[in-house]
Every structure is written in structure tokens, then in C-alpha cells.
C-alpha positions in Angstrom: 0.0 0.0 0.0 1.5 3.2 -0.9 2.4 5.8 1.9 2.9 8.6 -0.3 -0.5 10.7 0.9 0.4 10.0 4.9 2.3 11.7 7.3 6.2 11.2 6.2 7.9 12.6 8.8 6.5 10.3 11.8 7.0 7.1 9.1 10.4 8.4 8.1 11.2 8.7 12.1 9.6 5.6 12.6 11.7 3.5 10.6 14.8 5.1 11.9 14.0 4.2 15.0 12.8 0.0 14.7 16.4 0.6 12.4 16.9 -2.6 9.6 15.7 -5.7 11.4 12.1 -4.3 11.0 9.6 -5.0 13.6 8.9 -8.5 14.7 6.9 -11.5 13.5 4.1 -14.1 14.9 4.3 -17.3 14.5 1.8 -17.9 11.8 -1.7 -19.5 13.1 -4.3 -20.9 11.0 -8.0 -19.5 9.6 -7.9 -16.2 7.7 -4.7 -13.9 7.3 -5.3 -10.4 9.4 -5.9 -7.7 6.8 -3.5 -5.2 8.3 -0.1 -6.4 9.0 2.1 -5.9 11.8 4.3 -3.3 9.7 0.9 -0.9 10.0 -0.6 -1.7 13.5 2.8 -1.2 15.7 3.4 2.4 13.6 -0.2 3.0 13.9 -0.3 2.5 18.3 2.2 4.2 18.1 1.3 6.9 16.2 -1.9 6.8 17.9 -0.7 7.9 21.6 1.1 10.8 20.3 -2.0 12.7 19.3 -5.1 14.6 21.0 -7.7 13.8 19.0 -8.9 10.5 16.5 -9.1 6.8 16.7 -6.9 4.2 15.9 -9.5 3.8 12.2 -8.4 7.3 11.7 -4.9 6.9 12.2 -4.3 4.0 10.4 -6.1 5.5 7.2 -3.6 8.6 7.6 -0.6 6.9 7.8 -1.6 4.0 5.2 -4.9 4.6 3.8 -5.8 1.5 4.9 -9.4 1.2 6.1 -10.6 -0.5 9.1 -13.5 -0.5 11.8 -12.6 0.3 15.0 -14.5 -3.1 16.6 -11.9 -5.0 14.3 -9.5 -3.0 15.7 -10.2 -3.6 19.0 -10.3 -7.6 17.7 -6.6 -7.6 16.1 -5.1 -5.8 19.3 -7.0 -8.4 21.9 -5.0 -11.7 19.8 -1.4 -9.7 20.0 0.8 -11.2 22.2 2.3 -9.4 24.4 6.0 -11.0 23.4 5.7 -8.5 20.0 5.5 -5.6 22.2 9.1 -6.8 24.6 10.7 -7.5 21.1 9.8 -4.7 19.6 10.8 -2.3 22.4 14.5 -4.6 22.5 14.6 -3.5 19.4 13.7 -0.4 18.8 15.0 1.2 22.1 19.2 1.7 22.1 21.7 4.2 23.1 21.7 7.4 21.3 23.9 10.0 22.7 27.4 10.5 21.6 30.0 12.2 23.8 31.0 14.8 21.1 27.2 16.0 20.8 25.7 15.6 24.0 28.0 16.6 26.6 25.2 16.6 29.4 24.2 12.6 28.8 27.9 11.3 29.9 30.0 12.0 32.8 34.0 11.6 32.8 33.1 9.4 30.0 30.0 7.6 31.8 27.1 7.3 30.4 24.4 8.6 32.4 21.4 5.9 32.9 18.5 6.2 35.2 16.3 3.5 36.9 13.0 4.1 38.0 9.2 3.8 38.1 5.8 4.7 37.8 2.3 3.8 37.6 -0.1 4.2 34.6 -4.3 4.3 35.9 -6.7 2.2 34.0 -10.3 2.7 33.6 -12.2 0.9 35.9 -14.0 -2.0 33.5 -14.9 -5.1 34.5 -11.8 -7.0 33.0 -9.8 -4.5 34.9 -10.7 -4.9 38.5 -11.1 -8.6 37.4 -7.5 -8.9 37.7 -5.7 -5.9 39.2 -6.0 -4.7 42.6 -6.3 -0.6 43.1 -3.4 0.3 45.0 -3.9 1.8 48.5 -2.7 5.0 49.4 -2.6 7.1 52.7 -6.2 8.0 52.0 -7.2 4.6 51.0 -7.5 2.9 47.7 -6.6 5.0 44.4 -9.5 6.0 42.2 -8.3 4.0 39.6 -6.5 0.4 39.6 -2.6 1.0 38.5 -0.3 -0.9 36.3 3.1 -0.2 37.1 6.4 0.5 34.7 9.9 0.5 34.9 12.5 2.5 32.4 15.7 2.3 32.1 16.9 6.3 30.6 19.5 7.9 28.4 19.1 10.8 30.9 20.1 13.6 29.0 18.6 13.2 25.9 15.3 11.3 27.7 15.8 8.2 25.7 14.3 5.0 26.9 17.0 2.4 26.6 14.3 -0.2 28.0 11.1 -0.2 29.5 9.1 -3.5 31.6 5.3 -3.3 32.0 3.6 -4.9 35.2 0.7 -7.0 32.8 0.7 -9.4 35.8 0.6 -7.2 38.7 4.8 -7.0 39.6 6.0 -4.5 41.7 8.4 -1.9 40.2 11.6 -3.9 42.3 11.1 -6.9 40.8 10.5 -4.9 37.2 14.3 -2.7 37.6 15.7 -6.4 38.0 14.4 -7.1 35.2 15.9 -4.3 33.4 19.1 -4.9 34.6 20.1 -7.1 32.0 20.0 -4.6 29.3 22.4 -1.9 31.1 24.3 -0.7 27.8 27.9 -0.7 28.5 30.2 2.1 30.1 27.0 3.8 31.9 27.0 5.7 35.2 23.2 3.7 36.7 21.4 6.4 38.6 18.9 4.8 41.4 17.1 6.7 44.2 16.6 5.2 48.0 13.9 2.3 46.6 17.3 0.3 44.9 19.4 1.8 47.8 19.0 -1.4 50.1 21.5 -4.5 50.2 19.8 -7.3 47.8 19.4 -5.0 45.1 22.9 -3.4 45.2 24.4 -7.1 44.9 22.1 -7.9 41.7 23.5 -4.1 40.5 27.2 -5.1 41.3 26.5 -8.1 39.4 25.2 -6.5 36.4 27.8 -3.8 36.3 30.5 -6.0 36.5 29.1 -7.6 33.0 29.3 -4.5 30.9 31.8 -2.6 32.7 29.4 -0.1 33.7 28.9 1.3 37.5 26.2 2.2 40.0 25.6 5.3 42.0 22.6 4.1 44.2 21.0 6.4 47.1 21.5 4.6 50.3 18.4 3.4 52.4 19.1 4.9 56.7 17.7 1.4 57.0 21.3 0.1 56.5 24.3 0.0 59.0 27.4 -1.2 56.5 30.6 -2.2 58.2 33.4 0.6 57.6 36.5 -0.5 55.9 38.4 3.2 55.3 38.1 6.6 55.5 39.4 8.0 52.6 40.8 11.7 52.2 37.7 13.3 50.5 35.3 12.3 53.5 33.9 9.6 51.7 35.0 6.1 53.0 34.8 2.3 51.8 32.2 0.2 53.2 31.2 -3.5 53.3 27.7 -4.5 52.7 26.1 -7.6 54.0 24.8 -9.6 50.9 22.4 -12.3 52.9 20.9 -15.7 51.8 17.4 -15.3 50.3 15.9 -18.3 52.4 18.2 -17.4 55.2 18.7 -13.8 56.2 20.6 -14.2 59.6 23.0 -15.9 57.1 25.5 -13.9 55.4 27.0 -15.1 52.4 29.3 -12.6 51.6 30.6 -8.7 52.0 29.6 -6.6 49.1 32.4 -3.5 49.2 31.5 0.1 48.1 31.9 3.4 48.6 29.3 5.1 51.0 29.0 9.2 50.3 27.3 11.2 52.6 27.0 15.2 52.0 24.9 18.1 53.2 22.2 19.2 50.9 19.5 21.7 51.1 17.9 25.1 49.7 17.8 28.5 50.6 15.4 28.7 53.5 14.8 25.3 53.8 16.4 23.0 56.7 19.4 20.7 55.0 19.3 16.9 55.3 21.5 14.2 54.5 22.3 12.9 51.5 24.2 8.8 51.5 25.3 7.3 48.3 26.5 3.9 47.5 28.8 4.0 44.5 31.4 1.4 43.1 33.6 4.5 41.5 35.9 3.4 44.7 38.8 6.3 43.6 38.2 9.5 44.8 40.7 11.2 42.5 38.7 10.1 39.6 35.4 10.0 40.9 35.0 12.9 44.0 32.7 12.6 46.5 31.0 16.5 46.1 31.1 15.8 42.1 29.1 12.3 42.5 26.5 14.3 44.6 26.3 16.9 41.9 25.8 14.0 39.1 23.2 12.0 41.2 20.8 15.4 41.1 20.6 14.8 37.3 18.2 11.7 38.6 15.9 14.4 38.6 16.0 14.6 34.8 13.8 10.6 35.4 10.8 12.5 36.4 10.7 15.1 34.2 10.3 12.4 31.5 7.3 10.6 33.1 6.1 13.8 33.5 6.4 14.5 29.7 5.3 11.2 28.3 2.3 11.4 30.8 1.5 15.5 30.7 2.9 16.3 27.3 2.8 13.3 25.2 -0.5 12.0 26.3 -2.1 15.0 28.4 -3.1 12.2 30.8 -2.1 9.6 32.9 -4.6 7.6 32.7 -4.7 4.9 29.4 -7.7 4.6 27.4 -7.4 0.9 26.9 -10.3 -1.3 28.6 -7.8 -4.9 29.8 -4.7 -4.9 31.1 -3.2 -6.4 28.3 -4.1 -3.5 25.7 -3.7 -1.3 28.4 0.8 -2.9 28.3 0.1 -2.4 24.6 -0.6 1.7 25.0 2.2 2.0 28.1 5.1 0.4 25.2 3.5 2.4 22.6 4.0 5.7 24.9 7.6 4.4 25.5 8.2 3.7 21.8 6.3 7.2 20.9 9.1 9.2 23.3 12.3 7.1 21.8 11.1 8.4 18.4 10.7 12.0 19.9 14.7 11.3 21.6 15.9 9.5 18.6 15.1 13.0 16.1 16.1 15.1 18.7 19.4 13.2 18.4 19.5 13.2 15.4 18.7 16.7 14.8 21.9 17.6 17.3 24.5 15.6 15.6 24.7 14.2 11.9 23.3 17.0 10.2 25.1 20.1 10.5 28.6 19.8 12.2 29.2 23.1 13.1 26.2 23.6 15.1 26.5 23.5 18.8 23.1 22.9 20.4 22.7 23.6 24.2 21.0 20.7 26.4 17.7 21.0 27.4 18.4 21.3 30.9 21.3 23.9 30.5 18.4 26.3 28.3 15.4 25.7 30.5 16.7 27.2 33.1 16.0 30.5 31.5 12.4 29.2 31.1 9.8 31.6 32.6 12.2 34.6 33.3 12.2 38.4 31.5 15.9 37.7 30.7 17.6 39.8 27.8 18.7 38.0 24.4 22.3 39.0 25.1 22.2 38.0 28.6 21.4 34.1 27.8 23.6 34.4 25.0 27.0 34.6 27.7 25.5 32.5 29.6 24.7 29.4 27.9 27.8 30.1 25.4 25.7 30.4 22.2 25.6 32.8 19.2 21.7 32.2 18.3 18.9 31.9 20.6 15.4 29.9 19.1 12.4 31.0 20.4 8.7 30.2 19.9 5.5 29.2 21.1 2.9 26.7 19.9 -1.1 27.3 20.1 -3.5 24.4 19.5 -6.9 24.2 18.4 -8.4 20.5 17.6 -6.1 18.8 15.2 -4.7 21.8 14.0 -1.5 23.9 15.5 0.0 26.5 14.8 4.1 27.0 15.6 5.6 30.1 16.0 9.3 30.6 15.8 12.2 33.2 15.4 15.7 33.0 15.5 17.4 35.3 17.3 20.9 36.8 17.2 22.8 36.8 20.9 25.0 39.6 19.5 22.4 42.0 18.9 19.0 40.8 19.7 18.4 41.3 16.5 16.0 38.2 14.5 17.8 36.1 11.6 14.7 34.6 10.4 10.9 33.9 12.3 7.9 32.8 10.8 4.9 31.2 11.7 3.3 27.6 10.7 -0.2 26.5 10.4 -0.1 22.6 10.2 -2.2 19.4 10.8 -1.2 17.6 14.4 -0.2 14.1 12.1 2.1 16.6 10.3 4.3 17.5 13.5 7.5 15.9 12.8 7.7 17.2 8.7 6.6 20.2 10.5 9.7 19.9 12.4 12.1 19.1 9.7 10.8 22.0 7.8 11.7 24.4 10.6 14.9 22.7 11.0 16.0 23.3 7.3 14.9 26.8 7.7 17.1 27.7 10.9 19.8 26.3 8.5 19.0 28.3 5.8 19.2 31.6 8.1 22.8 30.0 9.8 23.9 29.1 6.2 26.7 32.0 6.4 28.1 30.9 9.2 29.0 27.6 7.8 32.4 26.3 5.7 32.0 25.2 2.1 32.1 21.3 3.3 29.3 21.8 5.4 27.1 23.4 3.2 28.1 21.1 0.3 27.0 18.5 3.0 23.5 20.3 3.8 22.9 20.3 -0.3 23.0 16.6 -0.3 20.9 16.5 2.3 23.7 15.2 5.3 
């Protein structure tokens, strides 16, 4: 079926992001072949969480003009196993800062990765409460039963490197073990004071020690570790008692890391104590005030719940009516933000060499604040500011942008676009080309030749 009437931009991104191995197969079952293949329905959800307004009919006829009910719909998605989702997401979701281009994602040449949870709400249909319990809370039970999720982040760029859904009720500890395994290499793993107990520090050390990677856990009070060293930043090497599961007076061995404890507070407010876990064991290389410093980029974990929950879906409560389709929309929303990380990597690096773009978190902290042009200009480092502001009505939005010059405060280029919502990311590489355009002067001869061909 041709795709040359649908949205190019998200399909483009789309395949960039599943890369060549294309998204998975089911093991063929007998009776009639569906009508729409997996190579539309997993675009499709995904596509689907990412806008306001439409139904999965709707969006599957934008993207492929291919036609189909919305009860069939809800058929096809109830006889997906949930095995094409975890494949998919295997997949799909992968490392994608570089050291060169994203400065704020690594640390001494760690790459920062988060660990942590959250909980989705489900509507409250029969086959929901069926089979999953509403979680209590210090005012009773929740409003709506809860399906919790564990992500493992390129924190940074927000990337999910891998994501675990609890279909069958699993708390988010057992989930983050689960995760675990598919620590990427060389990373820095960020966990606050839920990992910071014994058991899961020794599962940690275990999978650090299988990709070269290291942890950087908070530590629960709960735990009294034996003290092996002071050492001459204040920090001081500690042994941890790693007990038998079946057996907990029993201790099987002495897990050895580095326990940081600092001071932190704000203005006004009364200070409290901050204890680390870490196996960066050298203080020259890895000081104690500096790992405090990198373990408040943790925060950078709930900002992206909040996005995928506030921003990306408006709502944290799914739409889906069982649990299963309800794991169906939480990967689709993970999938749906590594296609949002993967351009915005993308958009950062390989195109335009000379271009320095500021993180997120480096620029936002200018966000809400009368400050001058010039002013952000020192500060951040940067020759050309973009600012803008986006306005929706229904399906339609309308972007408005302007480039401005940190010399003078004077605009390069601004304009304004009036665009369909299942046009956003052509909308985005429009605006893109067009920055470009109006930074063309500053670039060599290379880089434009490489801009020409489309690099």
C-alpha cells in the first residue's frame, strides 16, 4: 500500500527508530490472514498515543490509507501477544547520545542511565478490577487500579533504553531487575533510595561488572554497612552484608563500596543528609561533592514521566479497557518518546557539524524569566537563541518561531506555521531546514556542500 499521501515525517522517524531488522513477527496461526499487518498496526499504536484527537480507524487511514473499523481494531489488538510488544521495544530502544554532541548525557566518560518507576491508571471496566488490585494510598485505595512501569533512561537526551510493563501485577523492584540485564555498556546507573538497600545493590554489582558499567545508588538509613576506610575526601569504603534469600541471619558474603554522605539543602529550607552507594571506589577520579552533583541529574527521570504522561498524552490515565491492551498503550508511549529522543538526536548531531546545540536542561533554566537576548547568550555560550511558542486548536496547531541573534538581539529569520497535528514531525524538519537556511553564512564550504545533499 503506498504511503505517499500520509504523514512522512513520523514514518520516516519511525523506521529510523525499529532501524533494519524491522519489527517482529508471529508465528503464523491458522484461519484467515489479518488484513492489516504488523508493519501498519505497531506504527499505527504508536502513532496513535502521540495525538489529541482520532481513533486508531483514523490513524491507520492517515498513515496508510488503509481502512478498518474500529471493533476490528479492538479484535486484532486483543489476539497480540504481548511478546511483539518486549521484542519490539528490545529492538527499537538503544543508546543514542554520543559524547562529542551531547556533553550533558555522559560524565567523565560515563554514560548517564537512570532506573525508575511509575504507575499508569486504567479505567475501571470489568476486566480490569477482574485482575488488578487498586493500589492503596494514605487516603485509601486510588481512584483507579494501577499498572506499574519500569524504564531504564539515556538521561540527558530522555531516551528510553528499555522499559518492563507490570501486565501481571509486579511490583516496580522486581521490574528494575528485570531491566538490569540490558544496562548498555560504560554507563553511570542512577537509582534513588527504593534500589538503595543490600539485595538489590548485589544484583546491581553483578550487572555492572558484566558491561563494565557502575552504579551510583542512594542509600536506604535502613542500612548499618561495616566501615573499611576513610578515605581523604570524607567519603569512605564500606562493606555491605549480601544475605541468603531463604536465610537472612545468614551472610554469604561482603559486598564492598563506597558510602558518600553530604549536606544538601535550599535557601530557607532546613538541609538533610544525602548517602550514596557508588562502586567509583577512587576518589581522585570520581569525587565525593562531584558524584552528589551528578546524582541530582536523577531528577532529569521525572521530568520524563512527567512528559510522556502530561505532554505526550495529556493524561495519565490509558484509554485501553484490559490490562493487556492497556501494556500495549504503556510500550507504545515508551516507543512514541524514543522516536521523539531519537530525532532530537538526530537533529543535534549528523546534520550540521558546526552547530552547537545547548542541552535542554542547560536552556530551560531561562524558562519563565524576562531575561535579555544577550544575557542568555553569555551565559549558555551560544551565538543564536530559538524561540517560539505553539497554540492548539483541535487537530490543528499553529508554531511560531524566530531566530534570534545573541549579539544584537536582532531576528535572523521567524515565521509562523499553520499545520495538521499528524504533520508535526515534517513540521519539524521544515523548521529545521529553515534555521539552517538563516545560519547558512556561518558555515564552511564542506558543510554546506553536506546540507545540499541533504547530510
Amino acid at each position: 500500500m503506498s504511503t505517499h499521501d500520509s504523514p512522512p515525517g513520523f514514518l520516516e522517524a519511525w523506521a529510523r527508530l525499529i532501524g533494519p531488522r524491522g519489527v517482529p513477527t508471529v508465528a503464523t496461526r491458522r484461519g484467515r490472514k489479518p488484513r492489516v499487518p504488523l508493519t501498519q498496526v505497531l506504527p499505527t499504536l504508536t502513532f496513535h498515543v502521540m495525538q489529541d484527537a482520532g481513533t486508531l480507524a483514523e490513524h491507520l487511514f492517515q498513515l496508510f490509507r488503509t481502512p478498518l473499523a474500529d471493533s476490528s481494531w479492538s479484535d486484532r489488538r486483543l489476539r497480540l501477544p504481548w511478546e511483539i510488544f518486549a521484542e519490539l521495544m528490545r529492538r527499537a530502544l538503544r543508546p543514542r547520545a554520543t559524547p562529542r554532541q551531547h556533553r550533558d548525557a555522559f560524565w567523565r566518560g560515563w554514560r548517564l542511565v537512570g532506573l525508575d518507576g511509575t504507575q499508569f491508571s486504567l479505567i475501571n471496566t470489568p476486566q480490569v478490577t477482574a485482575t488488578v488490585e487498586k493500589a492503596r494510598t494514605r487516603r485509601g485505595r486510588a481512584a483507579f487500579a494501577k499498572i506499574t512501569t519500569a524504564v531504564l533512561l539515556e538521561i540527558g537526551l530522555h531516551n528510553p533504553l528499555a522499559a518492563a510493563v507490570g501486565r501481571k501485577g509486579e511490583s516496580e523492584w522486581a521490574l528494575a531487575q528485570r531491566l538490569l540485564a540490558q544496562l548498555p555498556k560504560q554507563a553511570l546507573l542512577l537509582g534513588d533510595r527504593l534500589y538503595g538497600v543490600v539485595a538489590f545493590a548485589a544484583v546491581a554489582h553483578a550487572a555492572c561488572r558484566r558491561v563494565r558499567s557502575q552504579f551510583l545508588l542512594r542509600a536506604s538509613r535502613s542500612v548499618k554497612p561495616r566501615v573499611i576506610k576513610r578515605l581523604s575526601d570524607g567519603s569512605r569504603l564500606v562493606g555491605l552484608p549480601v544475605r541468603a534469600p531463604r536465610n537472612p541471619k545468614r551472610i554469604v558474603e561482603w559486598l564492598e563500596v563506597r558510602e558518600i554522605r553530604v549536606r544538601v539543602g535550599r535557601n530557607g529550607q532546613r538541609a538533610h543528609e544525602l548517602r550514596l552507594w557508588t562502586t567509583l571506589l577512587d576518589p581522585r577520579t570520581a569525587p565525593a561533592l562531584d558524584l552528589a552533583r551528578v546524582y541530582a541529574s536523577r531528577w532529569e527521570h521525572e521530568l520524563y514521566f512527567r512528559e510522556i504522561k502530561r505532554q505526550l498524552r495529556r493524561t495519565a490515565l490509558l484509554q485501553s479497557h484490559t490490562v493487556e491492551t492497556g501494556a500495549q498503550e504503556i510500550a507504545a508511549i515508551v516507543l512514541a518518546s524514543a522516536v521523539i529522543a531519537s530525532e532530537r538526536a538526530r537533529a543535534a548531531t549528523g546534520q550540521i557539524p558546526a552547530l552547537r546545540v545547548v542541552s535542554r536542561t542547560s536552556s530551560f533554566q531561562f524558562k519563565g524569566h524576562a531575561a535579555d537576548v544577550r544575557e542568555i547568550g553569555r551565559a549558555l555560550g551560544v551565538g543564536s537563541v530559538l524561540e517560539g511558542s505553539v497554540r492548539k486548536a483541535g487537530n490543528r496547531v499553529r508554531i511560531t518561531t524566530q531566530l534570534v541573534s545573541t549579539a544584537d538581539g536582532y531576528h535572523l529569520w521567524s515565521e509562523s506555521f499553520d499545520r495538521r497535528l499528524e504533520d508535526i514531525f515534517a513540521t519539524q524538519s521544515e523548521i529545521a531546514r529553515n534555521i539552517v537556511s538563516a545560519l547558512r553564512s556561518s558555515l564552511t564550504r564542506e558543510e554546506a556542500a553536506l546540507l545540499e545533499r541533504g547530510g
